[in-house]
GULOTOR-700322 format. One record per residue (C-alpha): chain; residue number from 0; residue in one letter; x, y, z. Coordinates in Angstrom, 1 decimal, m for minus. Each point is the difference from the previous one (the first is absolute). Example, Ala and Ser with C-alpha at 12.3 -4.5 7.8 and 13.67 -1.06 7.14 Angstrom:
BEGIN
+---+-----+---+--------+--------+--------+
! c !   k ! r !     c1 !     c2 !     c3 !
+---+-----+---+--------+--------+--------+
! A !   0 ! A !   12.3 !   m4.5 !    7.8 !
! A !   1 ! S !    1.4 !    3.4 !   m0.7 !
+---+-----+---+--------+--------+--------+
END
This chain:
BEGIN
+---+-----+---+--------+--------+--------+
! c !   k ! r !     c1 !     c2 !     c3 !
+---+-----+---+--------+--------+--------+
! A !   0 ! X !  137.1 !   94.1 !  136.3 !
! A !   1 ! X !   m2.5 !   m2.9 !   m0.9 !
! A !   2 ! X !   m2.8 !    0.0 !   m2.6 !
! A !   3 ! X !   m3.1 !    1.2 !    2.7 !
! A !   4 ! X !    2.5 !    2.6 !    0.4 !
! A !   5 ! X !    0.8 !    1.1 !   m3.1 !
! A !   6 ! X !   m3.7 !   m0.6 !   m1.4 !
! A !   7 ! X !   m0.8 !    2.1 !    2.7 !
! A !   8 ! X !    2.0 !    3.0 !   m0.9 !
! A !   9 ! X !   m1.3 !   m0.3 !   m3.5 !
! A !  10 ! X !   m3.5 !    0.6 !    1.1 !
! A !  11 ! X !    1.2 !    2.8 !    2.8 !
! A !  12 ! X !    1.7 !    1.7 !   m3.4 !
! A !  13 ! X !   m2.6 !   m0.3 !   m2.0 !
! A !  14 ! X !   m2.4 !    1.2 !    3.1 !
! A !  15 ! X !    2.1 !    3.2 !    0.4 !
! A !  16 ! X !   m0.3 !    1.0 !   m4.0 !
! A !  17 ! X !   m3.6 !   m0.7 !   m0.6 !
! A !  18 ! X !   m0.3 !    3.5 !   m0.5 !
! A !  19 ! X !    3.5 !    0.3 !   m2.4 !
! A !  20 ! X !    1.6 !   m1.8 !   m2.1 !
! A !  21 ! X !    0.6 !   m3.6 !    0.8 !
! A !  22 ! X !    3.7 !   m1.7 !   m1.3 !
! A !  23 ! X !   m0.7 !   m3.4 !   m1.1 !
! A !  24 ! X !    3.9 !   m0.3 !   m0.8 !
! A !  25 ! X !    0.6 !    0.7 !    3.9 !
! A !  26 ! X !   m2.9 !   m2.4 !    1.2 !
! A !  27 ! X !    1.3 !   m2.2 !   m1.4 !
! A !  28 ! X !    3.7 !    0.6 !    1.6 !
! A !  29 ! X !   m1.7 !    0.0 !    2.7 !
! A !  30 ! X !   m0.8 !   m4.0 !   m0.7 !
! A !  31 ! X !    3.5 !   m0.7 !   m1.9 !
! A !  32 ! X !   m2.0 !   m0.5 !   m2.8 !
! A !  33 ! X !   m0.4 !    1.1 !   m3.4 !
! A !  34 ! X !   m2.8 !    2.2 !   m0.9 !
! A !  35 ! X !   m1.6 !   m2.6 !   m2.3 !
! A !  36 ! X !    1.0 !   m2.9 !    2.0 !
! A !  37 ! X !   m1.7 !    2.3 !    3.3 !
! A !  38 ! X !   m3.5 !    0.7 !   m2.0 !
! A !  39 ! X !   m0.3 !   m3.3 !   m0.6 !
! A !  40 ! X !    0.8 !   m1.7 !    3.5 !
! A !  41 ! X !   m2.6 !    3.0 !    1.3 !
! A !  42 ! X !   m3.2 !   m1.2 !   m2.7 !
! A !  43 ! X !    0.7 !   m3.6 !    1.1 !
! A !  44 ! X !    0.1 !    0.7 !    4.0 !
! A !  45 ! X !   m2.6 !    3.0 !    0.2 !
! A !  46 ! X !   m2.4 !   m1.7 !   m3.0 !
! A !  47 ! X !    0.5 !    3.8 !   m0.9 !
! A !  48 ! X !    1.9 !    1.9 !   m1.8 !
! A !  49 ! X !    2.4 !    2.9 !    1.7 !
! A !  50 ! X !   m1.5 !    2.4 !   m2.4 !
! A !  51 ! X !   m3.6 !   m1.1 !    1.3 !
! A !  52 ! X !    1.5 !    0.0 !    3.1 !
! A !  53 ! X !    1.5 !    3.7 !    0.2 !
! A !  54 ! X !   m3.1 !    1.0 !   m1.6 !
! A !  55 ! X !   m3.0 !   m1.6 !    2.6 !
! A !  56 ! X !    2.1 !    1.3 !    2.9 !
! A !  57 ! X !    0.3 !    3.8 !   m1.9 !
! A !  58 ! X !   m3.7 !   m0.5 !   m0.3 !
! A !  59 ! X !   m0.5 !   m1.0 !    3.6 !
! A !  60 ! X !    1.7 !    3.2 !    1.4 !
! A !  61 ! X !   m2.0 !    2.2 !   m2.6 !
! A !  62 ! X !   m3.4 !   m1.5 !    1.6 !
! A !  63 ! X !    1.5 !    0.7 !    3.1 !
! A !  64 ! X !    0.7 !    3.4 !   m0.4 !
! A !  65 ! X !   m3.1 !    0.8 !   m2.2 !
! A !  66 ! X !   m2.0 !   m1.3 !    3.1 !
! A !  67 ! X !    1.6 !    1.8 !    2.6 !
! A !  68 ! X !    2.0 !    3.3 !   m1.2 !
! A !  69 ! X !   m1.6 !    3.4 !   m1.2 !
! A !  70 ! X !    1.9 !   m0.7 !   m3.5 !
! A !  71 ! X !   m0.4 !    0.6 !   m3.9 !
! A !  72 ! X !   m0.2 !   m3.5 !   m2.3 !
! A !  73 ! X !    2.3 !    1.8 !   m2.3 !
! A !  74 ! X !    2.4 !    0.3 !    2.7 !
! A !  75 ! X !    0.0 !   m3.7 !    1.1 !
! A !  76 ! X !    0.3 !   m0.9 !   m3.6 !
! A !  77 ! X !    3.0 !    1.5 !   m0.7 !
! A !  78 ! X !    1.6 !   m0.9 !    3.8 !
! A !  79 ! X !   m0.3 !   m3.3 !   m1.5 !
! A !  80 ! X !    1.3 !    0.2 !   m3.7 !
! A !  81 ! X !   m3.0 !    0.5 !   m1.8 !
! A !  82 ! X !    0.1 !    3.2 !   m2.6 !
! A !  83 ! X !   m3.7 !    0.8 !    0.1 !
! A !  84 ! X !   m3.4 !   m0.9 !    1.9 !
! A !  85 ! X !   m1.0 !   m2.0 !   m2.8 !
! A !  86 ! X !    2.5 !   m2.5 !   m0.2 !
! A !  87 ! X !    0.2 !    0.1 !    3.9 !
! A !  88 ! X !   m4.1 !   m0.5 !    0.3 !
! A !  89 ! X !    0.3 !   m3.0 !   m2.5 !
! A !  90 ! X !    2.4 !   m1.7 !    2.5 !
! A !  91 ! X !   m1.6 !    0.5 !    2.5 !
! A !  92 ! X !   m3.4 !   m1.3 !   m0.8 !
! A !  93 ! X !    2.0 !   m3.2 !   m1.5 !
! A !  94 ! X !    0.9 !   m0.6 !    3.5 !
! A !  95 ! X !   m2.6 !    1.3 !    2.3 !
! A !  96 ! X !   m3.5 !   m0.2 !   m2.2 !
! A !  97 ! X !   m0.5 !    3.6 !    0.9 !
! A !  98 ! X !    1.3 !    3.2 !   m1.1 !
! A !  99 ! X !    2.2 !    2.1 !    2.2 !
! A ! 100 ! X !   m2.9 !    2.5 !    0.6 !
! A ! 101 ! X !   m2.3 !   m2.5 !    1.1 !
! A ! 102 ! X !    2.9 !   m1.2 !    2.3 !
! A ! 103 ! X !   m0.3 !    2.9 !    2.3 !
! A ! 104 ! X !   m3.5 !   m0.8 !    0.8 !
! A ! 105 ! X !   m0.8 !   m1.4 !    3.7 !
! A ! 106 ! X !   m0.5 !   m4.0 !   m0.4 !
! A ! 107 ! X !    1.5 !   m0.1 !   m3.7 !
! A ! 108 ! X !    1.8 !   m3.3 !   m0.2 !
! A ! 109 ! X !    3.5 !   m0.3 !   m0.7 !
! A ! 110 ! X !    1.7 !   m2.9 !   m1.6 !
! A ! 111 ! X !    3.5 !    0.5 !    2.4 !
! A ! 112 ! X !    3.2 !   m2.3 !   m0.8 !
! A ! 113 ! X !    2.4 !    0.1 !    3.2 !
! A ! 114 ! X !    3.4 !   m0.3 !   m0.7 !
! A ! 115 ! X !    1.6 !   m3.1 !    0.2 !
! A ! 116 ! X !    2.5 !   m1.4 !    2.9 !
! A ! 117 ! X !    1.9 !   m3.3 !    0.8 !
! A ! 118 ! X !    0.4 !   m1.4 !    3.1 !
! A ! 119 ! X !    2.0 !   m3.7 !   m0.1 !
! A ! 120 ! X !   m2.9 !   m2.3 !    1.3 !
! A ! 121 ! X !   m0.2 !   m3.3 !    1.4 !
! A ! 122 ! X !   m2.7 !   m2.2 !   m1.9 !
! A ! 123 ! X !   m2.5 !   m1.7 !    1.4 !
! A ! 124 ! X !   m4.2 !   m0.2 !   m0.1 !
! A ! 125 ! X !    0.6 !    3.5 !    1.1 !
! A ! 126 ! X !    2.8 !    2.0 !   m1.1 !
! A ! 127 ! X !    2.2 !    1.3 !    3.3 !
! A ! 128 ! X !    2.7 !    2.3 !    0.3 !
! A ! 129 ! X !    2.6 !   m0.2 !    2.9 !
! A ! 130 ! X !    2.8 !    2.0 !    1.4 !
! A ! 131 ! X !    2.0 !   m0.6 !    3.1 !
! A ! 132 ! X !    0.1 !    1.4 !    2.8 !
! A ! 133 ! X !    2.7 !   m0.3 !    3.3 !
! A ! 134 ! X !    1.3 !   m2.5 !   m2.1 !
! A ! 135 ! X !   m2.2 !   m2.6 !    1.6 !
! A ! 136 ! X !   m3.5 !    0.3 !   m0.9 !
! A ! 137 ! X !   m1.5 !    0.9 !   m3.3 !
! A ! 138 ! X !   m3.1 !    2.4 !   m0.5 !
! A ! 139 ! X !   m2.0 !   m0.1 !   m2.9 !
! A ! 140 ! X !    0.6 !    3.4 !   m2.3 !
! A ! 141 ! X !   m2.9 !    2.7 !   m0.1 !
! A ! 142 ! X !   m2.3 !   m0.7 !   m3.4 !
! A ! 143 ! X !   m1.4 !    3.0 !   m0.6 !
! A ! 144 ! X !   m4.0 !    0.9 !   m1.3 !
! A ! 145 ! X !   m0.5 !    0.6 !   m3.5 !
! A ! 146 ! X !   m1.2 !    3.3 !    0.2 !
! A ! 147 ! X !   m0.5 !    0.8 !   m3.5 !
! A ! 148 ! X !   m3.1 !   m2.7 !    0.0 !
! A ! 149 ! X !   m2.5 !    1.6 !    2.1 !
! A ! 150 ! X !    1.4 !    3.1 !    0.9 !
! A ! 151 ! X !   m3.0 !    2.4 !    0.2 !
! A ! 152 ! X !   m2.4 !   m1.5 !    3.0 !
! A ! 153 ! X !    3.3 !    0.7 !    2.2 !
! A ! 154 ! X !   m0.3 !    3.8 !    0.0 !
! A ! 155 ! X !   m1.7 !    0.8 !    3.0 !
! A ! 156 ! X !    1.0 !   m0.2 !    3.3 !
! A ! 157 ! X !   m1.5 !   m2.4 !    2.5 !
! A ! 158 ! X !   m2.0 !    1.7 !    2.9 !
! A ! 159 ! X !    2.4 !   m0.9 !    2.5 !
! A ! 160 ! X !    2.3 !    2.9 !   m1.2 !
! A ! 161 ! X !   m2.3 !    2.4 !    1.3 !
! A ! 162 ! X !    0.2 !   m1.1 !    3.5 !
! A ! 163 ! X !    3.6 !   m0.8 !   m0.2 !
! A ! 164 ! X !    0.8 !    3.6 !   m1.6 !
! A ! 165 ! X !   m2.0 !    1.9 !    3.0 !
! A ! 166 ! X !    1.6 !   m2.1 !    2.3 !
! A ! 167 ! X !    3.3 !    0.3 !   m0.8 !
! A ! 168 ! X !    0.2 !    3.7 !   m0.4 !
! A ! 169 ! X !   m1.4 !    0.1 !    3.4 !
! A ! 170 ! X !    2.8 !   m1.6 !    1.3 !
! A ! 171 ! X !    2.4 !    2.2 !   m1.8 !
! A ! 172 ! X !    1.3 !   m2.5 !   m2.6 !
! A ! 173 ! X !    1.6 !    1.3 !   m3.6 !
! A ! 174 ! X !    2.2 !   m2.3 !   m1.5 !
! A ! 175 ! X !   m2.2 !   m3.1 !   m1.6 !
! A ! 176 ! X !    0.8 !   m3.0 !   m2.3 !
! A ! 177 ! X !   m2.5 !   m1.4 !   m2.0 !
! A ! 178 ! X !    1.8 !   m3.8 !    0.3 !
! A ! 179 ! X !   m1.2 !   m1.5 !   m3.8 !
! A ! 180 ! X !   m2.0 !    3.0 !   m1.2 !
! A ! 181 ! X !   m1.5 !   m1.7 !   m3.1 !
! A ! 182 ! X !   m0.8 !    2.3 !   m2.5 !
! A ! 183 ! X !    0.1 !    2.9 !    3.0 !
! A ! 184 ! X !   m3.8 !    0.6 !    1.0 !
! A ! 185 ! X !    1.1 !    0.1 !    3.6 !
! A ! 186 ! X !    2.9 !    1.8 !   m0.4 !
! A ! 187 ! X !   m1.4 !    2.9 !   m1.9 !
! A ! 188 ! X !   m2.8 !   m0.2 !    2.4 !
! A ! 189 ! X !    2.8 !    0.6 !    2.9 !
! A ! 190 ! X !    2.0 !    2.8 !   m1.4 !
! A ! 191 ! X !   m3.8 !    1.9 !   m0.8 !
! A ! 192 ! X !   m0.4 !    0.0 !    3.8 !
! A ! 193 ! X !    3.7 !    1.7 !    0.5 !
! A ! 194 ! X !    1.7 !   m3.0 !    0.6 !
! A ! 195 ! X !    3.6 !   m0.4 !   m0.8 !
! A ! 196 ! X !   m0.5 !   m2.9 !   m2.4 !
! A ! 197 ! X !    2.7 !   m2.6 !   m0.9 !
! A ! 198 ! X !   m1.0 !   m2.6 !   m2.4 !
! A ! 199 ! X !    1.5 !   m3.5 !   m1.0 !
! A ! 200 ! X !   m1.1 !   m3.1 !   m1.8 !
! A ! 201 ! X !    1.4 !   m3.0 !   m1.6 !
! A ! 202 ! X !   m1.7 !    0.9 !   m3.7 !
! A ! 203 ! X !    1.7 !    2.1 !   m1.9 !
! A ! 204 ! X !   m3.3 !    0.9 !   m2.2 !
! A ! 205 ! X !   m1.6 !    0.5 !    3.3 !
! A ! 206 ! X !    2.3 !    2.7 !    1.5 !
! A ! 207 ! X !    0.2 !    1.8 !   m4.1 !
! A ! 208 ! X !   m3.4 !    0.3 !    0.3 !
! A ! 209 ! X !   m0.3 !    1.6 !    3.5 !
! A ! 210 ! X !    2.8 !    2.7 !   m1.0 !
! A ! 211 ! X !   m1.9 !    0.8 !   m2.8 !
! A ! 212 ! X !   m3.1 !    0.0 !    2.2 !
! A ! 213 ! X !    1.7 !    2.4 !    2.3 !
! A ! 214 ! X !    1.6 !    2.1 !   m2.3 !
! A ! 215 ! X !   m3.2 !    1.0 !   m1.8 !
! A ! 216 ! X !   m1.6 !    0.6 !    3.9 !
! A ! 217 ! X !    3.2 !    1.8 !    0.7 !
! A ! 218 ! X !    0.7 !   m1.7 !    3.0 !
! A ! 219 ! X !    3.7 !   m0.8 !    1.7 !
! A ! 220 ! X !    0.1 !   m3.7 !   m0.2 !
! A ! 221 ! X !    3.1 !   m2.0 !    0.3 !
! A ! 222 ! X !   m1.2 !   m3.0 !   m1.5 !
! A ! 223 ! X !    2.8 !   m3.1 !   m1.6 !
! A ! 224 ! X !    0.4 !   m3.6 !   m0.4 !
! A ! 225 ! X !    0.9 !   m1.6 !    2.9 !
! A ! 226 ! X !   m0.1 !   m3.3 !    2.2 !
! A ! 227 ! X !   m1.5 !   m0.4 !    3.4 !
! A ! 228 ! X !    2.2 !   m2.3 !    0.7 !
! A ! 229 ! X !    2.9 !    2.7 !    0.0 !
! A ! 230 ! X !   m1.3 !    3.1 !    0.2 !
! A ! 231 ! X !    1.9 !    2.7 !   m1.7 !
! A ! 232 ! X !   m0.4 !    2.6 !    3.5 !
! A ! 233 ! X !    2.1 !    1.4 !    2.4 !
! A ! 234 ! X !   m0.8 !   m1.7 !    3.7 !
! A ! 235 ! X !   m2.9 !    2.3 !    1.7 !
! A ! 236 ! X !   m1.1 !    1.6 !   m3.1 !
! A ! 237 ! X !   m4.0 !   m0.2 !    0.5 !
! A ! 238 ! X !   m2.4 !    1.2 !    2.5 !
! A ! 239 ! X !   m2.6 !   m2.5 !   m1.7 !
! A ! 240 ! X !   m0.1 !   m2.5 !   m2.4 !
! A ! 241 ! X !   m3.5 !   m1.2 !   m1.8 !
! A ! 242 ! X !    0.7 !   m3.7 !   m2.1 !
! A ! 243 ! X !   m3.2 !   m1.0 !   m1.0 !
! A ! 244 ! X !   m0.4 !   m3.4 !   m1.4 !
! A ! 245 ! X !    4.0 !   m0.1 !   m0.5 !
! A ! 246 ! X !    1.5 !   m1.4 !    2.7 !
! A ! 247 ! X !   m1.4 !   m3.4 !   m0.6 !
! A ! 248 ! X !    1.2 !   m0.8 !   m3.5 !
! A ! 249 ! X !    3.4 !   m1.7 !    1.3 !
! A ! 250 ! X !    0.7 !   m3.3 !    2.4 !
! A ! 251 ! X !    0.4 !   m0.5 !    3.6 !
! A ! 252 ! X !    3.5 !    0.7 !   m0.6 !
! A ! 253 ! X !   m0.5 !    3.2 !   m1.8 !
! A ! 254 ! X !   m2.8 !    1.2 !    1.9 !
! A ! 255 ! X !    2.6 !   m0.1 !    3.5 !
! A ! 256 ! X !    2.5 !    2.0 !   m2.3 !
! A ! 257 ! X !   m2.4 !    2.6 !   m1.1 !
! A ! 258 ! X !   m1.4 !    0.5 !    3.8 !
! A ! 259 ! X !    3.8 !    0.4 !    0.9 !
! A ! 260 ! X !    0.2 !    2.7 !   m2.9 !
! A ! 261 ! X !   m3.1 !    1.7 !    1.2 !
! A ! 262 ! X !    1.6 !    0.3 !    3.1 !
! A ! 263 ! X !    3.0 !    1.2 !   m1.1 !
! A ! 264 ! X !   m1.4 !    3.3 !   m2.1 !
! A ! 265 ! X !   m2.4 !    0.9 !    2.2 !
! A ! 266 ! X !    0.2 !    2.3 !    3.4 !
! A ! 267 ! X !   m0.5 !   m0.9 !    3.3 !
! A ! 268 ! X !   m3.8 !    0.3 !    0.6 !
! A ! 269 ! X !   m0.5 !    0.0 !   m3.5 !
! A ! 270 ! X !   m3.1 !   m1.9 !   m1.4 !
! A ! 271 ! X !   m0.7 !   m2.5 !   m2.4 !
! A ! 272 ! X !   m2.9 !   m1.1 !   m1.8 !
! A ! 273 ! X !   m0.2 !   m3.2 !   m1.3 !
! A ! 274 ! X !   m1.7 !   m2.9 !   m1.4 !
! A ! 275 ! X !    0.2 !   m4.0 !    0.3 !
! A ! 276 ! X !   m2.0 !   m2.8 !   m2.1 !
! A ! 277 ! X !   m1.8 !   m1.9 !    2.7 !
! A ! 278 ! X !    0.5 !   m3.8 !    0.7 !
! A ! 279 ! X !   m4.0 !    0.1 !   m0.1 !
! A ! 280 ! X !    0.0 !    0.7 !   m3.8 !
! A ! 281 ! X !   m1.3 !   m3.0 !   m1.7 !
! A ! 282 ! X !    3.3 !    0.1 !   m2.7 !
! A ! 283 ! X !    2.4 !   m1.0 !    3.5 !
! A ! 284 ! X !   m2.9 !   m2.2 !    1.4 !
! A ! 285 ! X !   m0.6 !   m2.4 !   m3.1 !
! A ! 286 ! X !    3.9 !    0.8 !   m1.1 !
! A ! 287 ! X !   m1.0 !    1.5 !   m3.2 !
! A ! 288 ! X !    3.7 !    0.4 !   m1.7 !
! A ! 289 ! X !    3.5 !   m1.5 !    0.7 !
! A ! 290 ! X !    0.8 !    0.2 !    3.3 !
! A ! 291 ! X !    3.2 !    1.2 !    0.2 !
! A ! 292 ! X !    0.5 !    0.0 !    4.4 !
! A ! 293 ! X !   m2.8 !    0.2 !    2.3 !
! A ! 294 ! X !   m0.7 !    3.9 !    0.0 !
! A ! 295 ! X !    0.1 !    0.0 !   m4.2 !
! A ! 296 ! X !   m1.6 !   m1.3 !   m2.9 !
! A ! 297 ! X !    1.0 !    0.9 !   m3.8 !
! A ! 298 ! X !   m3.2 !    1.7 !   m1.2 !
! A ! 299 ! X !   m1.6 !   m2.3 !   m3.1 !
! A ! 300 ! X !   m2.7 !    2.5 !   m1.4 !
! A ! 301 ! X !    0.8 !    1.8 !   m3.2 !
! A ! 302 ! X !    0.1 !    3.5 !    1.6 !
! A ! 303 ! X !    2.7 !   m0.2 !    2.2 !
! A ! 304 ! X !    1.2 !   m3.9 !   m0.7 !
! A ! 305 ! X !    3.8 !   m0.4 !    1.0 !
! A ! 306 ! X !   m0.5 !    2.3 !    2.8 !
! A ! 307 ! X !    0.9 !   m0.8 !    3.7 !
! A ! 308 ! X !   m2.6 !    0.2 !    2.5 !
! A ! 309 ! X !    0.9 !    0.1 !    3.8 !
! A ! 310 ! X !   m2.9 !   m1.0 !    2.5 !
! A ! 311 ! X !   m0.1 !    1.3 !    3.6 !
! A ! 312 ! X !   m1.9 !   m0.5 !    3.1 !
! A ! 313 ! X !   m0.1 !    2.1 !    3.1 !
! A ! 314 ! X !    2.6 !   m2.2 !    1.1 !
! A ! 315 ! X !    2.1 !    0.4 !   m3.1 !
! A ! 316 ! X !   m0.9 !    3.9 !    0.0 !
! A ! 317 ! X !    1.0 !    0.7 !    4.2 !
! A ! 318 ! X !    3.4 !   m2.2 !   m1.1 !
! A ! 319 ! X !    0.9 !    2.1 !   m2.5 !
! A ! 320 ! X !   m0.7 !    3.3 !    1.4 !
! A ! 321 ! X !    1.7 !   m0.5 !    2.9 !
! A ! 322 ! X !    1.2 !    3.0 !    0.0 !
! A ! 323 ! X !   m2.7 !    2.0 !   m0.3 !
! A ! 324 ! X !   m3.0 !    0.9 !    2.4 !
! A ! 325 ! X !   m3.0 !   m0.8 !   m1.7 !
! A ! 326 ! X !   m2.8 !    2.7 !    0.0 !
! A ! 327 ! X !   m2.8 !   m1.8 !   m2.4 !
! A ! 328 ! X !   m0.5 !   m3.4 !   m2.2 !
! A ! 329 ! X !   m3.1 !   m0.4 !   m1.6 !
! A ! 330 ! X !   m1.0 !   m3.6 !   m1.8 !
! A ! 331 ! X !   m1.8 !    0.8 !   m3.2 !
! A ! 332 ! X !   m1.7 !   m2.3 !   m2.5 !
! A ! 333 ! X !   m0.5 !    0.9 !   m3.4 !
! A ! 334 ! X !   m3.2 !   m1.4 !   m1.9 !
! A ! 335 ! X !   m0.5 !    0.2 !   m3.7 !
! A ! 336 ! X !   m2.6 !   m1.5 !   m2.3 !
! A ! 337 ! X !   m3.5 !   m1.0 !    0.7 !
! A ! 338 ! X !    0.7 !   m0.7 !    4.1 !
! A ! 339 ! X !   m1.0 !   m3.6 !   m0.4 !
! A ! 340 ! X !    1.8 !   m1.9 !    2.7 !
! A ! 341 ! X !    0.5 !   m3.3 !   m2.8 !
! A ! 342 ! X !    2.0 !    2.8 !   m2.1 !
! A ! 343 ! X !    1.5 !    2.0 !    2.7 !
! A ! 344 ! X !    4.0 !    0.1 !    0.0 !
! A ! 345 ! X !    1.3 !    1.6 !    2.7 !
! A ! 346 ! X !    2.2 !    3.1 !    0.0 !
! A ! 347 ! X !    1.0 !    1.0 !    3.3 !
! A ! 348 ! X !    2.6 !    2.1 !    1.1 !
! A ! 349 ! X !    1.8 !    2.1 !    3.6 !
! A ! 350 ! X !    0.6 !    3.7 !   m0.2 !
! A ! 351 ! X !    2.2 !    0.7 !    2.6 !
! A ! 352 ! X !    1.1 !    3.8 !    1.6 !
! A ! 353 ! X !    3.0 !   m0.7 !    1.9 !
! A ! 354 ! X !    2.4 !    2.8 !    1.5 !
! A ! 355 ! X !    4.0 !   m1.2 !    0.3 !
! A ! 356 ! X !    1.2 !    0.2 !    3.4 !
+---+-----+---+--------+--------+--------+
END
């Protein structure tokens, strides 16, 4: 086992006893280390101690389930080790501003801390992670979206669903994976209209947070971590499949595999619905980030820098669904600001509906 490995497990142990005791002596096993010798290599990595560490992410899953369950403070105090709700509102205000009362209220913000992962990266103006694949080509691994920074404007469903749900009960589908469900707005959205939901996303906070969601909705949702680049799913598990804003976070390599996988855990006749940055975006057009082939740049912006962007046309889309039979694209442009034309960057993106043959 290497050191990503083993620093890895650390954080999945201490992830799995955020709500019980946490064994520094077995951590630090964990990382062949002494327990002194361990706190010290963490402070000097993280520029945080573990003990700040254990307690920002125990914190974290408090808000969480302050915001989204039907639940006492008294009871998420002691869940995570603190004897009274004094003691537990004092920490909490340290690290959110707010006490956990005033957490519960619609629009409160939240001071979240994700937990930490390593992934061995390649450096560069942008940093890139790759694994191989057929042994031959290389694809650039799947960066996830910091959920935990803006999570609360992506909560409601875009309009699309509405359509999509109506249509696809009409035509008898049941089974449907929400491909990157984000923090789940989608997906809940799904199972409220009877759908069989099946959820996956690359974030671990992401997919926490919609079990948490679901459970206090008391919806079946089958949400976990997972690639799209190897989907975790039987072959011809999924009438339909709804990946909005997902499938284009990966390279021209990666965005072949993940058509193949869609393929693969879908039914025959089954139906997609997906989306494509546009080579008429003005980030592709004036090359706006490192160009990594000539599908994908490496997103530079703050919000989502490090991120892979693939860029399609209708060429690129009817190539890669070849496959399919394609009922619907529509070419959308996004504007945002004060509509001045000087100003104006352009957003655009395909929706596709497309039904496997």
């Amino acid at each position: 086992m290497n050191w990503y490995e083993r620093i890895n497990e650390a954080f999945d142990y201490i992830e799995d006893h955020l709500d019980s005791n946490i064994d520094l002596d077995k951590i630090a096993n964990i990382m062949c280390q002494s327990t002194v010798g361990f706190q010290r290599t963490f402070s000097i990595f993280m520029n945080i101690s573990i003990f700040e560490y254990i307690r920002k992410r125990r914190m974290t899953l408090a808000a969480i389930e302050l915001q989204t369950k039907s639940i006492k403070v008294i009871d998420v105090a002691l869940k995570y080790g603190y004897e009274s709700p004094e003691s537990f509102t004092r920490a909490f205000k340290e690290i959110h501003g707010i006490t956990p009362s005033a957490a519960r209220k619609k629009g409160a913000q939240l001071n979240l801390f994700p937990r930490i992962t390593f992934l061995l990266t390649v450096k560069g103006d942008i940093k890139m992670d790759y694994q191989m694949y057929n042994k031959s080509e290389e694809i650039v691994n799947l960066k996830g979206f910091n959920w935990a920074i803006y999570p609360s404007p992506n909560l409601k469903p875009v309009d699309n669903c509405i359509y999509l749900a109506n249509k696809w009960k009409e035509s008898g589908y049941v089974d449907l994976l929400d491909l990157g469900t984000g923090l789940g707005r989608h997906a809940i959205y799904f199972s409220k209209q009877g759908f069989n939901v099946t959820a996956t996303d690359i974030s671990d906070y992401a997919v926490q947070y919609l079990k948490t969601w679901a459970a206090k909705e008391n919806l079946p949702i089958d949400a976990e971590v997972g690639d799209m680049l190897s989907l975790n799913y039987p072959n011809q598990s999924f009438d339909c499949i709804f990946a909005y804003h997902v499938i284009s976070h990966t390279d021209s390599i990666g965005m072949k595999k993940t058509i193949e996988e869609i393929e693969r855990v879908l039914k025959p006749n089954g139906e997609v619905y997906l989306s494509f940055c546009s080579k008429e975006s003005t980030d592709f057009i004036e090359n706006r980030g490192n160009k990594l082939d000539k599908n994908t740049l490496i997103c530079r912006d703050e919000l989502e820098k490090g991120i892979p962007h693939f860029y399609a046309d209708l060429y690129d889309i009817k190539e890669l669904l070849a496959n399919f039979k394609i009922e619907l694209i529509k070419h959308t442009e996004y504007f945002y600001g004060d509509f001045n034309p000087n100003n104006h960057c352009r957003e655009k993106f395909y929706y596709v509906n497309a039904i496997l043959k």
